[in-house]
C-alpha positions as CSV (number, residue, x, y, z in Angstrom):
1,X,69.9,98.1,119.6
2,X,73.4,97.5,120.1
3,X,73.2,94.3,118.6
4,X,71.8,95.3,115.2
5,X,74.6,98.5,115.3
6,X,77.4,96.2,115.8
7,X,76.2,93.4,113.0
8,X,76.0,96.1,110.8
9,X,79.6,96.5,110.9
10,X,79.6,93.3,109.5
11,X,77.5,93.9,107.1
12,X,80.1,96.2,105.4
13,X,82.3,93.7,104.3
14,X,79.4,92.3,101.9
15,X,78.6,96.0,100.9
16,X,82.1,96.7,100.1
17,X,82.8,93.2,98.2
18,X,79.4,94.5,95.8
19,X,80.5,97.8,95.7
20,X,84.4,97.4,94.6
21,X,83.1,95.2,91.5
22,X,82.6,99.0,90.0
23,X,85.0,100.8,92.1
24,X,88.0,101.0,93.0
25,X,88.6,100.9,96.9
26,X,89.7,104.5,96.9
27,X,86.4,106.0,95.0
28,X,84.3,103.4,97.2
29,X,85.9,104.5,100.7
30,X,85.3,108.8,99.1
31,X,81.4,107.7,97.9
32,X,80.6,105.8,101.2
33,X,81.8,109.1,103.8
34,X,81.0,111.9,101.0
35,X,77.4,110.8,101.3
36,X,77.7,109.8,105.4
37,X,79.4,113.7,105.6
38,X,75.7,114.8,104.1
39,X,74.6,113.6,107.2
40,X,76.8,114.1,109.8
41,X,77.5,118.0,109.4
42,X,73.6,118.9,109.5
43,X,73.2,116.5,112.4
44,X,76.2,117.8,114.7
45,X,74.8,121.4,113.7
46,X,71.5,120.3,115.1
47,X,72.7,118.5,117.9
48,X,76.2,120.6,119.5
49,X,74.8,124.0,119.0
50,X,77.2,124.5,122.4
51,X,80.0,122.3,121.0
52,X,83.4,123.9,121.5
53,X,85.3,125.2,118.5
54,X,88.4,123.4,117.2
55,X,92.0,125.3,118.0
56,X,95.5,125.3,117.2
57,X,96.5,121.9,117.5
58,X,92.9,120.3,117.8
59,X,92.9,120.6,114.1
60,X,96.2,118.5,113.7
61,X,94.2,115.8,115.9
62,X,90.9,115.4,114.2
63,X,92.8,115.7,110.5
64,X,94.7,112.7,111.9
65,X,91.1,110.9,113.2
66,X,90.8,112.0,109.5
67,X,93.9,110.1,107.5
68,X,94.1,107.2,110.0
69,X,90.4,105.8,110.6
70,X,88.7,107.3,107.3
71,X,91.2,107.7,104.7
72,X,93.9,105.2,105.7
73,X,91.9,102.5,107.3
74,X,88.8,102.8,104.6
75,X,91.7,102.1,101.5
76,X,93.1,99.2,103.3
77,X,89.4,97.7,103.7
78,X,88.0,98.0,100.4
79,X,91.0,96.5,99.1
80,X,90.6,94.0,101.9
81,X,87.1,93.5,100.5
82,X,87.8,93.2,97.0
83,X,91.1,91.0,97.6
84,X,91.0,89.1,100.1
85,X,88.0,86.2,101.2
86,X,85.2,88.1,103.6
87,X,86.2,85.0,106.4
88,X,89.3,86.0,106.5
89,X,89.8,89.7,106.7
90,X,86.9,90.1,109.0
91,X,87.6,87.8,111.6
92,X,91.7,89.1,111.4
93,X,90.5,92.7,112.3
94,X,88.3,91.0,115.2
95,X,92.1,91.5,117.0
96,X,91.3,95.1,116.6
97,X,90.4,95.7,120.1
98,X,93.1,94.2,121.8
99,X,95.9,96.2,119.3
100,X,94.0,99.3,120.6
101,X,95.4,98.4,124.6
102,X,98.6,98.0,123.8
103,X,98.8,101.1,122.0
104,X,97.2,103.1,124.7
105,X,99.4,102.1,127.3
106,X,102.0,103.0,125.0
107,X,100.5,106.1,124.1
108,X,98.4,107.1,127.0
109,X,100.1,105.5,129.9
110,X,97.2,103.1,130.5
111,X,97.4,100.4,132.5
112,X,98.3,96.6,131.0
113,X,97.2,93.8,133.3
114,X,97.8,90.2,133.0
115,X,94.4,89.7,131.5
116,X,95.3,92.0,128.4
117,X,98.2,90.3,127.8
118,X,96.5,86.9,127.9
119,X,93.9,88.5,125.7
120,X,96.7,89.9,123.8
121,X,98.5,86.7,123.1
122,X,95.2,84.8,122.2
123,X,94.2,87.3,119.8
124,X,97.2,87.6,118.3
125,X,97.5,83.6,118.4
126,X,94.0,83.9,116.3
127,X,95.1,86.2,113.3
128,X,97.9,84.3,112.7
129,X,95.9,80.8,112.5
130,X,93.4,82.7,110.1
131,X,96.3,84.5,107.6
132,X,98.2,81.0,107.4
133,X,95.1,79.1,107.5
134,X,97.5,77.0,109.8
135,X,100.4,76.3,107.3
136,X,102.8,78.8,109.6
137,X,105.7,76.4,108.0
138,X,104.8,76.7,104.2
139,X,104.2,80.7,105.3
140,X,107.5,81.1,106.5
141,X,109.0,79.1,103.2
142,X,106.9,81.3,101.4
143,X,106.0,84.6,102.6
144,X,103.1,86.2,103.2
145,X,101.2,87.5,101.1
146,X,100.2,91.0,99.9
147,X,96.7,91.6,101.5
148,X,98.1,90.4,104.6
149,X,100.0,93.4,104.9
150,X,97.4,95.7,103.7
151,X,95.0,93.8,106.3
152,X,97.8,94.8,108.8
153,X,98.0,98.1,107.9
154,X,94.1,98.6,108.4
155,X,94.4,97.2,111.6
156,X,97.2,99.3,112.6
157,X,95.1,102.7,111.6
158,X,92.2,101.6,113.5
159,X,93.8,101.2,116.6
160,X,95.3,104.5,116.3
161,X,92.3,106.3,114.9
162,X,91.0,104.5,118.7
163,X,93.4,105.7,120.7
164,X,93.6,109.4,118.7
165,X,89.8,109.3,119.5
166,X,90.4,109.1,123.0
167,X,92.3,112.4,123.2
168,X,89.5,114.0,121.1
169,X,86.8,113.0,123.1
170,X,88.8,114.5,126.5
171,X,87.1,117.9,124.6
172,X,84.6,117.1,121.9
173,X,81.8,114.7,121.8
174,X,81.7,111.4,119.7
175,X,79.5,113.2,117.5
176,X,81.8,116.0,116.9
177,X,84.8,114.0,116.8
178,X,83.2,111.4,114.2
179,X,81.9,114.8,112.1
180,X,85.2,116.1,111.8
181,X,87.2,113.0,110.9
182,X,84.7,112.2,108.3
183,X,84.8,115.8,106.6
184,X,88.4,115.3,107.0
185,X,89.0,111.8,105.6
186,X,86.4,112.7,102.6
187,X,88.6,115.9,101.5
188,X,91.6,113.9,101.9
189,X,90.1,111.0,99.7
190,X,88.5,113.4,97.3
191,X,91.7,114.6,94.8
192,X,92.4,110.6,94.9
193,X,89.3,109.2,93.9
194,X,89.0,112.1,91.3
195,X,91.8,111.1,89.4
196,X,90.5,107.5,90.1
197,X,87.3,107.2,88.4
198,X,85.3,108.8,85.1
199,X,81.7,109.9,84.6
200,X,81.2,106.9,82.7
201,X,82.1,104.9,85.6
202,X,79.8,107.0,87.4
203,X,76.8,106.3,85.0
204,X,77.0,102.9,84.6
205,X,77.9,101.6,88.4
206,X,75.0,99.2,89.3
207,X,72.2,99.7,90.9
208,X,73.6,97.3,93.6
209,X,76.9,99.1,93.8
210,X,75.0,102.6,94.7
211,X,73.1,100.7,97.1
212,X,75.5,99.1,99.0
213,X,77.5,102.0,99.0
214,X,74.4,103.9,100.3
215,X,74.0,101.1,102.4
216,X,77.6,101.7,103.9
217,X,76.8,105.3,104.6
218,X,73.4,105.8,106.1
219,X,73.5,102.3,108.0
220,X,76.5,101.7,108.9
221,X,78.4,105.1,109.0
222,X,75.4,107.0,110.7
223,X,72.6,105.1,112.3
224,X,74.7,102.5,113.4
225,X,76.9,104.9,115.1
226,X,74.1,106.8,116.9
227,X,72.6,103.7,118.1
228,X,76.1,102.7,119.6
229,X,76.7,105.5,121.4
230,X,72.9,105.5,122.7
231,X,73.7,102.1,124.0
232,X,76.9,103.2,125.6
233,X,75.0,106.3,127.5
234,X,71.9,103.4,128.5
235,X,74.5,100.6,129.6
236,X,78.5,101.9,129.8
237,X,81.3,101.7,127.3
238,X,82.7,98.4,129.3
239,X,79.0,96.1,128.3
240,X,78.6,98.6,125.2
241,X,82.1,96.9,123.5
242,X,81.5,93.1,124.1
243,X,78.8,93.7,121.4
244,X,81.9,94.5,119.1
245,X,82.3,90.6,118.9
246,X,79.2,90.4,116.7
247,X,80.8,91.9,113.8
248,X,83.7,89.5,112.6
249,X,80.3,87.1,113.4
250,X,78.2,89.0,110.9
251,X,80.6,89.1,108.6
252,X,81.5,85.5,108.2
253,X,77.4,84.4,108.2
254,X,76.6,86.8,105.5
255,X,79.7,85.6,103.1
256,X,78.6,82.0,103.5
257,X,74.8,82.7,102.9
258,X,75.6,85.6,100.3
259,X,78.8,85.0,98.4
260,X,79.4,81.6,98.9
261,X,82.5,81.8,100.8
262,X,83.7,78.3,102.4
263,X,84.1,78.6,106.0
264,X,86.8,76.3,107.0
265,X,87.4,74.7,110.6
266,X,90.8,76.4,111.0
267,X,88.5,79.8,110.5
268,X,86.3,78.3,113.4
269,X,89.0,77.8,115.2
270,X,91.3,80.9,114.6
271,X,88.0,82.9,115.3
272,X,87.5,81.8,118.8
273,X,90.9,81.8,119.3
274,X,90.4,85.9,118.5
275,X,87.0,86.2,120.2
276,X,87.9,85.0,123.4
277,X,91.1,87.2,123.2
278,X,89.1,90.5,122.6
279,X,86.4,89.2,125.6
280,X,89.2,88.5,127.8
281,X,91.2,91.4,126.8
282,X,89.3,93.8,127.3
283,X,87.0,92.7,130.0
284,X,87.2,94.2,133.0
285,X,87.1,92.6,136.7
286,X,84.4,92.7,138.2
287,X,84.3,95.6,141.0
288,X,82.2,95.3,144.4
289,X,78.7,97.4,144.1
290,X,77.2,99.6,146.2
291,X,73.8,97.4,147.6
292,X,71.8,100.8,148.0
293,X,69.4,100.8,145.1
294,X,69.3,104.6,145.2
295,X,73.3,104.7,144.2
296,X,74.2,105.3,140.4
297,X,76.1,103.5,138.3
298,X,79.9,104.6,137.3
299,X,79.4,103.9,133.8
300,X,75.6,105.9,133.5
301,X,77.7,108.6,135.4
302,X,80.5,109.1,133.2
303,X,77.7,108.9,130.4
304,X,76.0,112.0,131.5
């Protein structure tokens, strides 16, 4: 289960490099979380009939969830998507996980150890291999260019749309949380994607485009994320995000097979480099258990 949720993440690159060949990135990213919203809001209602309501500055906190990991984030992928080789942009957000440490111990006073900043420097070490594609002395004489910043950008939002998401789940669920940063990041996208596309546009997308952006929505945005978090309440959060590493994997198989994309062996090597920076990164050590078989888990704890 957790393996197909976290593949389809992958799967979302492909999707959006379909989609954004009658879209722009802005009216992809409003289509994919308009249609996931007509999900999500009937589904929390069902679900968090006890929820607790939204106050003062909660609001301020999920709009951010909002602007940061829908809005923000989603722009900067599409165009990612659209611009930039699938390889490439997928396995540079694999870092994502490792971004998100350093900013909560900035943020929320969590703990670095030695094996986050190993992880850390590995990671980082990875995305740089896979933007230069190991020419760091013809990128200096050069500069970079565009997309790497925007693929910078989305990784930036993600992390703090991560570590904004931990301060929301201190009161609301993931379900909750997810709900009202979709419903948030869909109005904010709305005026922009408006003034972005005609009815024409509309009319005559492709069949493939509505479907990947269907695709994008139902799979991805909703079952995926139900599935996820079902894992995380079966085996912990600590197992549950290790499966995170299948995505930039995903990714990469289905633009060789689908698109065509070359893989090169700097990629190979730039995405291990990453991979075994997010594993070591954000692994925990191992902690002595309890040898009564009667005692509970931590993790299944926290979970209920």
């Amino acid at each position: 289960m957790l393996a197909l949720a976290t593949s389809s993440w992958g799967s979302a690159f492909i999707a959006g490099n379909y989609a954004t060949q009658d879209f722009s990135p802005i009216t992809v990213a409003f289509f994919r979380f308009f249609f996931a919203s007509l999900i999500l809001l009937p589904l929390m209602w069902m679900k968090g009939k006890n929820r607790p309501r939204p106050k003062g500055k909660e609001w301020v906190l999920l709009a951010l969830l909002g602007l940061t990991g829908i809005a923000l984030y989603n722009i900067c992928f599409f165009i990612a998507t659209k611009e930039a080789p699938i390889v490439k942009s997928s396995l540079f957000i694999a870092s994502n996980p490792v971004l998100i440490i350093l900013l909560s111990a900035l943020f929320l006073k969590e703990k670095i150890t030695s094996r986050n900043l190993i992880g850390l420097a590995l990671a980082l070490t990875g995305a740089a291999v896979i933007i230069t594609e190991g020419k760091f002395l013809s990128v200096i004489r050069t500069g970079f260019e565009p997309i790497d910043l925007v693929l910078l950008i989305a990784v930036i939002c993600w992390a703090l749309y991560s570590v904004l998401g931990k301060v929301a789940l201190q009161t609301f669920s993931s379900l909750v949380s997810t709900t009202y940063a979709v419903v948030f990041g869909t109005v904010m996208l709305f005026p922009f994607a408006m003034m972005d596309v005609t009815w024409p546009q509309v009319t005559n997308a492709s069949m493939l485009t509505w479907g990947s952006i269907l695709h994008m929505s139902i799979i991805v945005s909703v079952a995926s994320f139900i599935m996820y978090y079902q894992g995380i309440k079966i085996i912990g959060a600590a197992k549950a995000s290790i499966f995170i590493n299948l995505m930039p994997l995903s990714a990469v198989i289905l633009a060789v097979i689908l698109l065509g994309e070359p893989l090169l062996p700097v990629h190979i090597i730039g995405a291990v480099l990453v991979l075994t920076g997010v594993t070591v990164g954000t692994r925990a050590k191992k902690k002595k258990m309890n040898r009564d078989k009667n005692e509970v888990p931590i993790e299944l704890k926290k979970s209920n």
